[in-house]
C-alpha positions in Angstrom: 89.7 54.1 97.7 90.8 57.4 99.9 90.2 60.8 98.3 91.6 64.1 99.8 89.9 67.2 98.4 92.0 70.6 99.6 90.1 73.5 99.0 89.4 77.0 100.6 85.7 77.4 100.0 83.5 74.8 101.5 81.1 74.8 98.7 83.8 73.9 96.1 84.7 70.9 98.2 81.2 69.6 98.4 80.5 69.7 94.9 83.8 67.9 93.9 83.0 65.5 96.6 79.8 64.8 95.1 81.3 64.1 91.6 83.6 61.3 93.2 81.4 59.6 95.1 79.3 59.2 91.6 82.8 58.3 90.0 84.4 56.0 93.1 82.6 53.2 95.0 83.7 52.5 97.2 85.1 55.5 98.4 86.5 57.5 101.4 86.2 61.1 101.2 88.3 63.8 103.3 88.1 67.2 102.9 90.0 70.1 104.2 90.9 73.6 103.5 94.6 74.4 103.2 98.0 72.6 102.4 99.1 73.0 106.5 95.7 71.1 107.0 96.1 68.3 104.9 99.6 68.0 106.3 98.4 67.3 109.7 95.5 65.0 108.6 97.8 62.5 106.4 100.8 62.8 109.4 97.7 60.6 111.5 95.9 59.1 108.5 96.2 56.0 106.3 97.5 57.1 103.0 95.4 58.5 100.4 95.5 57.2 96.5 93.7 60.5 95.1 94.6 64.2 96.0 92.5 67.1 94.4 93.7 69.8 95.0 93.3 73.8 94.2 97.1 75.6 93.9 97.3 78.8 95.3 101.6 80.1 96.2 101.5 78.4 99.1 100.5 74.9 98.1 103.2 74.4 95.7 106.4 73.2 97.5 103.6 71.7 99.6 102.9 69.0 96.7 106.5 68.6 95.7 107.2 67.0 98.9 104.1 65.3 98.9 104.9 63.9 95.2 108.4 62.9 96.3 106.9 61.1 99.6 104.1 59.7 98.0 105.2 58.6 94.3 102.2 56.1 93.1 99.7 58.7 94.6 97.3 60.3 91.9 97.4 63.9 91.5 94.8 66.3 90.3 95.2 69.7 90.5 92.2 72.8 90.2 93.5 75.9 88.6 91.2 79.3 87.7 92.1 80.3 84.5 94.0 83.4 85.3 96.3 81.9 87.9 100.3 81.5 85.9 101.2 78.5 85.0 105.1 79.1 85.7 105.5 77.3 88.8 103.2 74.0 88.0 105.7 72.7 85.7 108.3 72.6 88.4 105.7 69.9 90.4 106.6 67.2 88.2 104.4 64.5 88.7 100.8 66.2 88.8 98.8 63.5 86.6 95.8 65.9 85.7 95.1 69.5 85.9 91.5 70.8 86.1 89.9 74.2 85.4 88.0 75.4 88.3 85.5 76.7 86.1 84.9 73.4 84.7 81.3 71.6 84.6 80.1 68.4 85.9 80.6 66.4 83.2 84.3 67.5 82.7 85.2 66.7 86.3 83.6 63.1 85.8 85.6 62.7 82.7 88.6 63.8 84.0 88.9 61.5 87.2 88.0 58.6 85.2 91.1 59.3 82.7 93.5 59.9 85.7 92.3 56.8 88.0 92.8 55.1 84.7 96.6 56.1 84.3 95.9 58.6 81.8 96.8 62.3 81.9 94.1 65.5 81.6 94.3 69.4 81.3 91.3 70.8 80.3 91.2 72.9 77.1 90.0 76.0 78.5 93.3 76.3 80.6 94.8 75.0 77.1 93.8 78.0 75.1 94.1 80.9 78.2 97.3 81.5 77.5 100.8 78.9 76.9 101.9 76.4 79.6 105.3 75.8 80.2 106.9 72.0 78.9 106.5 70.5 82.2 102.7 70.9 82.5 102.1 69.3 79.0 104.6 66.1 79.4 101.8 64.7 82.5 102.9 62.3 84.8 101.5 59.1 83.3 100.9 56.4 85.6 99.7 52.6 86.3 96.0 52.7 86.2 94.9 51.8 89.7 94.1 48.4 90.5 90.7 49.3 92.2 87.8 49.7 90.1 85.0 51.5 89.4 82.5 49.0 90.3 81.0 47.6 92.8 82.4 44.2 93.8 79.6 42.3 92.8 80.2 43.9 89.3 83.6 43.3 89.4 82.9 39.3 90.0 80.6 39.9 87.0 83.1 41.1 84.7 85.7 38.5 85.6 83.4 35.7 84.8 82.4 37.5 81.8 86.1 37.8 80.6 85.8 33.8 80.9 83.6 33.6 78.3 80.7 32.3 80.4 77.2 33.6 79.0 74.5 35.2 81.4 73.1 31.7 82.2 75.9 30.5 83.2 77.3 33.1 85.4 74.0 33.6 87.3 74.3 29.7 88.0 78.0 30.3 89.6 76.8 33.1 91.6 73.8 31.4 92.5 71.4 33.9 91.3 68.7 34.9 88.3 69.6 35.8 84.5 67.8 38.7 85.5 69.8 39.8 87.9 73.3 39.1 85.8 71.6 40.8 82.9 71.0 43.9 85.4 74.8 43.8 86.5 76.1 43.8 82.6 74.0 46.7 82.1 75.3 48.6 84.9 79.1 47.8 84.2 78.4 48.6 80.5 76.9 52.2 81.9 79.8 52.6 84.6 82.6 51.8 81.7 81.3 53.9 79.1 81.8 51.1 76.7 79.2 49.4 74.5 79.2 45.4 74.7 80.6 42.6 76.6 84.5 42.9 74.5 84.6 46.9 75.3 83.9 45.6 78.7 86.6 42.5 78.3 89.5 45.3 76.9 89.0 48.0 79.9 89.2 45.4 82.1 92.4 44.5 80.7 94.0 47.5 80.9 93.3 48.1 83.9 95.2 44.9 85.2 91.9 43.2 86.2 92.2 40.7 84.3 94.7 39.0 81.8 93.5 39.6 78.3 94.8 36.4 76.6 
């Protein structure tokens, strides 16, 4: 997956960054400061299925036109809590917006729920002051197709979603129970879910597999 973060200050950047590459693998990470920036980098650049990106006045009609050229591409937005809300609703399309005042655990929460097709404001921008219609009516979307696991987990989860116990899926991938037992644990961890059918259903939605 390819990940454009747009943000003035370095530091923001880097910390984002390092909350999708925990999120994402694999992943692709770009970074630049300003809308005219990113311009020119996805003018010469493959396209890009996650923007995040801080509004300021001058990145607004910036991310209409990208949303109108770019219609499947997931859109997160960073907003300080004192910034007005008039002009987001006219973006129609933005699939999550984030306070930039938000901690670690809200960021990983809220790129999950948008890579999975849900949408995400956070409640402190919720209860700062009243958004217009547009920003509450999200862009839903597909979930994307890709993942959050590795692709060995991936195989894992497929041949789970068969049916096939531990045993038998280390003797298809021609390796220990141990090691199959280690890869369930770590896609359990990954998908926040609890057993091998939470697993099963996520996997489903996501269009990963065909939940009969």
């Amino acid at each position: 997956m390819r990940v454009l973060i747009i943000d003035s200050y370095p530091l923001f950047r880097e910390a984002i960054a390092l909350q999708v590459a925990k999120v994402i693998q694999p992943v692709s990470i770009f970074e630049v400061g300003s809308a005219e920036e990113a311009g020119a980098l996805m003018s010469v650049a493959s396209p890009f299925n996650l923007v995040i990106c801080s509004l300021d006045e001058h990145t607004y009609p910036w991310l209409r036109e990208l949303r109108d050229k770019f219609s499947e591409l997931c859109l997160l937005v960073v907003l300080d809590v004192k910034q007005s809300f008039t002009e987001l609703g006219q973006l129609h399309g933005v699939n999550g917006v984030l306070a930039k005042a938000a901690d670690l655990h809200e960021v990983n929460n809220a790129l999950k729920l948008v890579l999975m097709g849900e949408s995400y404001i956070s409640p402190s921008l919720l209860i700062a002051q009243v958004l217009p219609k547009g920003v509450l009516e999200l862009r839903k979307r597909e979930p994307a197709k890709r993942s959050l696991l590795t692709p060995r987990q991936l195989q894992v989860l497929k041949l789970v979603a068969t049916g096939l116990s531990n045993k038998d899926i280390a003797n298809e991938l021609n390796c220990s129970d141990g090691t199959i037992k280690l890869h369930v644990s770590a896609m359990l961890k990954e998908l926040n879910v609890h057993n091998r059918i939470g697993a099963i259903k996520y996997a489903a939605r996501l269009g990963l597999i065909v939940n009969g």
